[in-house]
Structure formats: C-alpha cells, structure tokens
N, C-alpha and C positions, 0 to 999 in steps of 0.2 A: 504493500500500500504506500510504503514511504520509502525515500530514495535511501537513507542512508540512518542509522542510529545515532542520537543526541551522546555527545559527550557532558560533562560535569560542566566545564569552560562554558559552548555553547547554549546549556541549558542556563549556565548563571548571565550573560548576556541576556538571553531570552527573557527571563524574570525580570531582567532591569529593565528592559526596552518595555513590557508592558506594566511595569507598577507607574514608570512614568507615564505609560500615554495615557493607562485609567484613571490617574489622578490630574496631569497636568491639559491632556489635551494639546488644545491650540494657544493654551497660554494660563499662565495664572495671574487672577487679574490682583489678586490681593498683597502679593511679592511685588508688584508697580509701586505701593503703597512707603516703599521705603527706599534711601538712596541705593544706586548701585554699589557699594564701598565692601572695604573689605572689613570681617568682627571677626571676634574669638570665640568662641562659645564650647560649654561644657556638656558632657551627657552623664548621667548619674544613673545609678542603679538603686530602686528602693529596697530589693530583695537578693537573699543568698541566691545565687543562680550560677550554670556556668556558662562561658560564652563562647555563644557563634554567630556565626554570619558578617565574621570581621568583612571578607570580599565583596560582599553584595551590601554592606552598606558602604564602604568606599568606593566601588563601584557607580553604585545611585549615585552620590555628590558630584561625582568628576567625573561622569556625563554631563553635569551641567554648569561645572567648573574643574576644568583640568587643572587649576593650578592649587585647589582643597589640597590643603594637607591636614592629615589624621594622626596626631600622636596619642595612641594607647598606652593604656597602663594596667593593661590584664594584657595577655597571650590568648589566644585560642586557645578551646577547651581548660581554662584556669577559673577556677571557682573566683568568683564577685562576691563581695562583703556588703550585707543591708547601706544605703546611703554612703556609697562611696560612688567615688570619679572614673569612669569607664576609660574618655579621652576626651583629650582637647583639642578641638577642630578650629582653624583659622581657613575663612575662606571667605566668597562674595554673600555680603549679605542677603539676595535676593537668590542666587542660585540654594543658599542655605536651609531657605526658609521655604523655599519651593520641596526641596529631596528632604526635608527632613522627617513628615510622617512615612514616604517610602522605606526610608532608610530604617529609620526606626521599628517600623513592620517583619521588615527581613529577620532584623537582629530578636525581637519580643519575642517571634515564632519558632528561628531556628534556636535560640537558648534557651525554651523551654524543650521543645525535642532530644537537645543534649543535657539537659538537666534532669530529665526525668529516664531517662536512659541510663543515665551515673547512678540515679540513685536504685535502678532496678538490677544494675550487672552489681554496684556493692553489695545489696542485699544478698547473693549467692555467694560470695567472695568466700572460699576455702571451704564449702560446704561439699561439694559435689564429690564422689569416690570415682568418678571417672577420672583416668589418668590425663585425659586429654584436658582433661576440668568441661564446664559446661559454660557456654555462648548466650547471650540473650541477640538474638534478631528483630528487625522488625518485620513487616510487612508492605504489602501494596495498596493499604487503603490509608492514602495522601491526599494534599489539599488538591486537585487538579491545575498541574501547571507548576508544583513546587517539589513536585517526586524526585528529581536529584537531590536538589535542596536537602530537604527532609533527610535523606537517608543519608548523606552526608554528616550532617548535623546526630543523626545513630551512633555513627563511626567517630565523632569527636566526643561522644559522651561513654566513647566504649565498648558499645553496640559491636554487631556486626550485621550485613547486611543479605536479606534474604533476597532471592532474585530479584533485580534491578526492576525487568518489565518481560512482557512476555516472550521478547526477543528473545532475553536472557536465560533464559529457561525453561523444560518442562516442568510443571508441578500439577498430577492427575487427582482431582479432584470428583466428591461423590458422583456429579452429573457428567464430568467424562468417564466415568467407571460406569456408570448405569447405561449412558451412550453406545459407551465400547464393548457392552456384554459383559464387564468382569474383570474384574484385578488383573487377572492372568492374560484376557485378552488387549488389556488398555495398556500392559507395559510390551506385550507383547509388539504394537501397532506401535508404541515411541520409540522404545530399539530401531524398528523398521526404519525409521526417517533420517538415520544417522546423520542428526542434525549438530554435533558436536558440543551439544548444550549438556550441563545437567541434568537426569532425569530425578523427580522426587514422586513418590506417590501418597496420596492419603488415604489412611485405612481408622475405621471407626468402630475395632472390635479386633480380639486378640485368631479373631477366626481367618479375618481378611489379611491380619499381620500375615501369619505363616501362608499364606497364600501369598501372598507379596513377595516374603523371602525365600519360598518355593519356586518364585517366577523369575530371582535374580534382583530383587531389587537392591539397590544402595544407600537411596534416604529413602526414610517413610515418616512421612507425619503421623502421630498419634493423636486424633482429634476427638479434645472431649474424655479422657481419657480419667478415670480415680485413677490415685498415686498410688493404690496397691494394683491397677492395671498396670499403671508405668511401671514398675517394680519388673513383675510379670513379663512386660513384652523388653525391660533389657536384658532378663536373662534367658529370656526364649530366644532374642537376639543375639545374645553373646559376641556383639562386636563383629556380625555380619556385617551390619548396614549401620548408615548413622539414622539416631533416632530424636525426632525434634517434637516438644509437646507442644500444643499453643489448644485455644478457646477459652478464651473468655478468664484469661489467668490474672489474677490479683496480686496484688504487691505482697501482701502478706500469706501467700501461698508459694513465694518465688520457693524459697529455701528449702522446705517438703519438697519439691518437684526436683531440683536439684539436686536436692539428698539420693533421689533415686534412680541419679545413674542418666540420665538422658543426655544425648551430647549438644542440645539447644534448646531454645523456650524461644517462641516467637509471640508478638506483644503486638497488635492493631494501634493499643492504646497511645504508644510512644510517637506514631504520626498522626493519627485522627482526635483524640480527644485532648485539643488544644488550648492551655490559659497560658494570656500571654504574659512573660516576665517583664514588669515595672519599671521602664526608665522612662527619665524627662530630661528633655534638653532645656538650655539656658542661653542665651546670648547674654556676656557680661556686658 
C-alpha cells in the first residue's frame, strides 16, 4: 500500500510538520501581539517525572526559529525533581510563543510514557527466576500518528518494544487462528510466507499452548492467563519458545507474573492510557 516504511527521524519530522500546521495554520494571529525580539524563558516541571521528547520539542522551536537555543539540565531518560528547571531556552519571542504548546505536548506525552514505563520494569527488578530476567513491552495501541514516538519514549523508560507495526511483524491473533482453521494451520500459512519477520502466536489456554509448540512455534503470547497458568505453560514450555503474558495487567500484579518465569509482560497501558506530566513555561 505504501512505498517504503517510516523511520524514527522521518516519523519525528512528520509529528513536527503536523502539530504545527494543526495549531499554527496560516498564521498565529496572537504571536503578532508582541515584538519580534529575542527573550529567555524557563520551563519547569511541577512533578517527579522522567524525560523525553528532548528532539521533538527542539525540533518544534527551530522550525520556526533556527537560531533557538535549548540548554537543558536533565538528560534524556533522567528522573525531574517536583518544581524544578527543565531548561532554559533563549530564542525569538514570537517564534517562542507560537511552538510552545506544540512543544510542550511532545515533551507532557512522551514523559509520561517513559515514566510510567520506569516505574513498571522497576517494579519486577530482581524478581523474575528467568535467567534471561523478564522485559516489560509495550504495544500497538498508540495515539495515531505518534506510534514511533511512543515506543520510543518505552525504550527511554526501559521498556522494550513489541513489534513496531504490522510491517514488523507477524503476531496470530484469536480471529486469524479462527480465520486460518487452527493454531497448527495459522502458523502453519506464516512459515509459508517466509517473510523474514518474527513470527509470535497467541494462545488462550494451556490446550492451544502445546498445540502451538507442537507446530514449532517460538513466541507465544499467553493471553488472559492466572499466574498458576503462567507457572504451568513455562514449564510445559521449558524454554522452547519465549513466552510473553499481557491483558489487562496491573501494576500491582507486575511482580506475581514475573515471579513466574515469563520472559515478557506486554502493557496497552504504557501508550494509551495517557496523563500528561506538569510543566509550565515562563518568559522572564
């Protein structure tokens, strides 16, 4: 359908080019309102958080002032302290005042995704008896139009990331199992395509599992799964295939699931259920 697959670069262009054109348009009339000159101004952060989206909010500004300069005082992925100074930015005051709820959007959205990502891989920290230890992922249900972003933003809070998009991957799912006749015939038809992608399957019962790893598979999702299932399907697995739980999993359930061996836990929550983290800018 599409000529070629979005990179990380092109996709963070892409989000700049439309946060300005759906906020700025053909002009902002309310940046008229002050000289063109050049200010200093601060951004703060009211909450512990950690940060991202350094790129795509210097990006926003210097699209519409190449000569913005951004001195930070956190690093990417570095925990922010309540009511402290993020950076101080000197640039044109009208270019400023134009990118600054863009900018600011980027940053509120992707530092809560990495925040709450840190705070779900800490929870499992040294728990897991897998040697390989246990991954939190995330998923494909993204804000549309910021799905690199996001998963980015996974990977700076620690995360790691489940297939990209559907390019990236197969992942067979209940309604292509039902489509394709059956576990055995759905991985059966993915092999076929030797598309040199990952293949993962999902199975919703310890019946489908052995039928899965009867068919050869290598990942299988456990969906929906009690953690005396998981228990169960990793050592019917014994390090066949890797095995990733996710539905509907709670912070406070990370560390039981991880106790039991699974080599990932994938999380919807960490790109869809988004509050954005507290900063305000100042022009002194």
């Amino acid at each position: 359908m599409f000529e070629y697959n979005e990179t990380l670069e092109q996709a963070r262009q892409r989000n700049i080019h439309d946060a300005l054109m759906e906020d700025m348009g053909t002009g902002d009339w309310t940046a008229l309102l002050v000289p063109s000159k050049p200010v200093h101004a601060q951004l703060i952060v009211r909450q512990e958080a950690v940060l991202c989206g350094v790129d795509w909010f210097e990006g926003t500004l210097k699209t519409l002032d190449p000569l913005a300069k951004v001195t930070w005082h956190y690093e990417e992925g570095s925990v922010m302290q309540p009511d402290t100074k993020v950076c101080d930015i000197q640039a044109n005051a009208r270019a400023l005042l134009s990118a600054e709820r863009p900018c600011i959007n980027f940053l509120q959205t992707l530092s809560w995704a990495a925040s709450t990502t840190r705070q779900h891989v800490n929870a499992i920290a040294g728990v897991s008896p897998n040697p390989q230890g246990c991954a939190v992922l995330d998923t494909r249900k993204t804000i549309p139009g910021l799905r690199q972003a996001q998963k980015y933003a996974v990977t700076i809070g620690g995360g790691q990331n489940q297939r990209l998009a559907l390019w990236h991957g197969i992942l067979i799912k209940e309604n292509h199992i039902a489509a394709a006749g059956g576990v055995s015939l759905a991985l059966r038809a993915a092999t076929a395509l030797h598309s040199g992608v990952d293949i993962q399957i999902e199975v919703e019962n310890l019946a489908e599992l052995e039928e899965a790893l009867a068919a050869g598979a290598k990942s299988i999702l456990i969906d929906n799964f009690t953690t005396e299932q998981m228990q169960q399907a990793v050592a019917l697995t014994n390090g066949r295939a890797l095995l990733e739980a996710s539905g509907g999993i709670d912070l406070d359930q990370m560390r039981q699931i991880a106790a039991t061996g699974v080599d990932r836990i994938s999380l919807g929550k960490l790109t869809k259920d988004i509050i954005a983290v507290d900063f305000s800018m100042r022009i002194l």
